[in-house]
N, C-alpha and C positions, 0 to 999 in steps of 0.2 A: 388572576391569582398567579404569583409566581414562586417558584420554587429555589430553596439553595443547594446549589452542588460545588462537589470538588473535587476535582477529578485534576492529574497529571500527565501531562501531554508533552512527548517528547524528555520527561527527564524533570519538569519544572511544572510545578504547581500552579493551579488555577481556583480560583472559586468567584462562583457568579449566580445571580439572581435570574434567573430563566422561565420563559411561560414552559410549561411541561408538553406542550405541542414542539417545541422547536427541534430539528433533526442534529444530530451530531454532524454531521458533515454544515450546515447554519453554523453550528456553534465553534467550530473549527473555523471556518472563514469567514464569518463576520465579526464574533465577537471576541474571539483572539488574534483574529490576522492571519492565518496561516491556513496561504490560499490554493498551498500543492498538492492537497485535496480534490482534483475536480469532480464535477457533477453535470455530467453527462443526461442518462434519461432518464433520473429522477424514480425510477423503477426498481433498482437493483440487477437489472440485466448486462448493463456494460461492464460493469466493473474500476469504471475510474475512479470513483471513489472510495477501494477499500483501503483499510487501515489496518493497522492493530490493535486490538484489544485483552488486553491480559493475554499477550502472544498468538491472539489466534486474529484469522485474519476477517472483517467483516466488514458490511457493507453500509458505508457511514452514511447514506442518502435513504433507508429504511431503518435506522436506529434514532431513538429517541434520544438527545441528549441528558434528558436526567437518569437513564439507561446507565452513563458511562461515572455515575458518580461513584466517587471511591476505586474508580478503575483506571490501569496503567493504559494508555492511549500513544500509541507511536505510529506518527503520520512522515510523506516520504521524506521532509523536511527534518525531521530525526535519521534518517540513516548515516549521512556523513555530511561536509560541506564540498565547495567549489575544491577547497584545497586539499580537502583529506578524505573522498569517497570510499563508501564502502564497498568489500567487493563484487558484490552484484551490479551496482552504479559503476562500479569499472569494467566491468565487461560487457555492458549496455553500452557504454562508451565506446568499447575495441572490437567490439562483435558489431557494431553498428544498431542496435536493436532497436532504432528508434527515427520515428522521420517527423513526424509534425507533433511530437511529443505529450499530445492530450492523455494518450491510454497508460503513459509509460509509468507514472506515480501509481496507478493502480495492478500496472503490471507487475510492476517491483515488489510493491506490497505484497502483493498474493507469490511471487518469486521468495522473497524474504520469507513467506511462510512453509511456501512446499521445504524449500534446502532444509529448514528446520524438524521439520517431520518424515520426511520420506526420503528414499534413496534412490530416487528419478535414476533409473537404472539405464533407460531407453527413451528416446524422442518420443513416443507415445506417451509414456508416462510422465512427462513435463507438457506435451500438448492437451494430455486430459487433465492433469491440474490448472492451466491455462484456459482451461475450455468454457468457464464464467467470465475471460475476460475480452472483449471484442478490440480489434484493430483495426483498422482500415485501409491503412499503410504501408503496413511492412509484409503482410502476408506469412508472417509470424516467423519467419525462417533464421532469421537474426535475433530476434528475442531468443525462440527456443536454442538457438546457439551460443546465447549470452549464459544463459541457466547452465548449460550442460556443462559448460567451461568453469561455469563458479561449481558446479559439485563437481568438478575435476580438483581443483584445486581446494574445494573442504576435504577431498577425500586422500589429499595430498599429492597428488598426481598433475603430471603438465597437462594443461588445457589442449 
């Protein structure tokens, strides 16, 4: 049996015929291509596959994708491109926040949700919103310095 949904992703409409087992993060990389989703340990624990969901940030690898039907869905392939990033992708970029790049889409994502909610006042306070998301790499020092720079400058202030 399968189901139809329609959900928009990134800005652009989709609709597809789905078995109602299949995971959003499945439905993101297989059946529309968009692979900057990754999925890690299939658990929910790393965090490389969150996205967004009608603004909030979740974790596409324990969501059902008939779940996201009718829902605004922005994966990291929506934040900017090669030639116009946005500014948390720019300062991943100049803060260095990034070295074998697997966790970094998931980083962003859940980065893209704290700047929105909260006012990451202190490195703590952007390490404990980070704190669902695992790295291996960087030893977080460079991420949490990429964040801190982008809510310097949402807040209008130099980085």
């Amino acid at each position: 049996m399968k189901m139809d949904i329609g959900v928009t992703v990134n800005g652009r409409g989709y609709q597809a015929s789905i078995e109602p087992r299949l995971l959003l993060s499945d439905f993101l990389r297989d059946i529309i291509g968009l692979t900057g989703t990754h999925v890690g340990c299939e658990h929910g624990v790393c965090g490389a596959c969150t996205i967004l969901v009608n603004g909030d940030s979740v974790r596409s690898c324990l969501t059902l994708a008939v779940r996201a039907d009718g829902m605004d869905v922005v994966t990291v392939e929506g934040l900017g491109t090669p030639d116009q990033l946005n500014v948390l992708q720019s300062e991943f970029r100049e803060k260095h926040g990034l070295q074998c790049g697997f966790c970094t889409p998931g980083m962003l994502m859940t980065g893209m949700d704290l700047l929105k909610k909260y006012p990451l006042a202190s490195d703590d306070e952007i390490r404990e919103g980070l704190s669902g998301n695992l790295c291996r790499c960087t030893g977080y020092q460079n991420i949490v310095a990429a964040i801190r720079s982008a809510v310097a400058l949402r807040n209008g202030s130099t980085p």
